[in-house]
N, C-alpha and C positions, 0 to 999 in steps of 0.2 A: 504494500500500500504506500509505504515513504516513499521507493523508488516512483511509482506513478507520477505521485504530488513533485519529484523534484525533477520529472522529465518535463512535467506540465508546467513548471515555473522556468524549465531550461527554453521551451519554445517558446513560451511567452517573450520570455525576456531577447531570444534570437529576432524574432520577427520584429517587437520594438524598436531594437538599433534597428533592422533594416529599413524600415518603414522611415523611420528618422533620417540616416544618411542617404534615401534618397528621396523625404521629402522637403528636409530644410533645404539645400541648396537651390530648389525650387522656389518655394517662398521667401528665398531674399533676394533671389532675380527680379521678382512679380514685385517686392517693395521698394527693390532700385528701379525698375522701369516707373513704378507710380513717381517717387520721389522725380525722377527725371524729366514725366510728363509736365512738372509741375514747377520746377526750375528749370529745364535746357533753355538753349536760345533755339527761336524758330528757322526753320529751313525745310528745304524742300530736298527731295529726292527722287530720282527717275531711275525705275525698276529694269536693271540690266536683264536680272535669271532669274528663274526661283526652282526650287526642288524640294521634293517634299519629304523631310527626315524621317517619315515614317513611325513618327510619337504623337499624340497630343496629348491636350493640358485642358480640361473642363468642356472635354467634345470638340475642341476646336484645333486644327493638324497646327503643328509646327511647321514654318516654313522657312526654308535657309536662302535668304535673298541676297542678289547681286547689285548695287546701289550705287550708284552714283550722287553723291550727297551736294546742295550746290547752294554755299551758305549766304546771306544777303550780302557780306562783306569777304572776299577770300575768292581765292580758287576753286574751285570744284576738287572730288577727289572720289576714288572709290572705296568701299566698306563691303565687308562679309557681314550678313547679320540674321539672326534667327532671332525669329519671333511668334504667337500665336497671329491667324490668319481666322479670321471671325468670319462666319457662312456665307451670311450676309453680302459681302462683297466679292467675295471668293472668283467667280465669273469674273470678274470688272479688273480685277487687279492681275494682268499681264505686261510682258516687259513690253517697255517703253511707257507705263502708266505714271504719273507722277504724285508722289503722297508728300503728305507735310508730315515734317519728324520733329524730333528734340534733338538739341545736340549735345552733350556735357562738354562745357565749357574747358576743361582741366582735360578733357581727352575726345579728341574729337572727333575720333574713330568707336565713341561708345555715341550708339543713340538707339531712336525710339519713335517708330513708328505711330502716329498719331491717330487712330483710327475712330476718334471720334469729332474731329476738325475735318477728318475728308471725305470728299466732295466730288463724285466720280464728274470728270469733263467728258462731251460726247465723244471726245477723240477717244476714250479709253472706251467705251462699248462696242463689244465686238461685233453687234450687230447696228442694223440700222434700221431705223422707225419706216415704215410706207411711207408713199407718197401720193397723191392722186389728183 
């Protein structure tokens, strides 16, 4: 009967860390991207690739995008960056679409797709409205 109770505390206790190491990393990505939402400087970015990392995060895929980031004062430059890709626009966001990001000022190769500032242009629908 001990032995049970101390294999039943040895899982418990296994599955805890794992649930932990691989759900806190998680959750401080989701509160640096908030924190970042809400201090970057604004910019725009025009979507080179995307791929789909084959994870998601609350129903919604992970997606590893190709960006060209093009800041209101500076150069342009390009960024690797993965993020969640909300249903919603999923269709609409192919390369050459342009989104508004965050940039972190101290690194500016870290940023943050804005996805509730943007605003599909007709140029990014892949299809077209009739005419008649």
């Amino acid at each position: 009967m001990t032995t049970g109770i101390l294999l039943a505390v040895a899982i418990t206790a296994g599955t805890t860390l794992i649930t932990a190491a691989v759900g806190v990393p998680f959750l401080i990505m989701a509160r640096n991207g908030q924190r970042l939402l809400a201090t970057g400087i604004p910019a725009q970015a025009v979507v080179e690739s995307m791929a789909d990392t084959h994870m998601s995060v609350n129903d919604q895929p992970v997606v590893s995008f190709g960006l060209v980031v093009q800041p209101h004062e500076g150069p342009a430059y390009r960024v690797a960056h993965r993020q969640t890709l909300p249903r919603i626009p999923m269709g609409l966001v192919v390369p050459g679409a342009v989104l508004p990001v965050k940039v972190d000022p101290a690194r500016p190769d870290r940023i943050r797709i804005d996805w509730a500032a943007w605003r599909p242009s007709p140029a990014d629908a892949p299809w077209r409205p009739a005419t008649h």
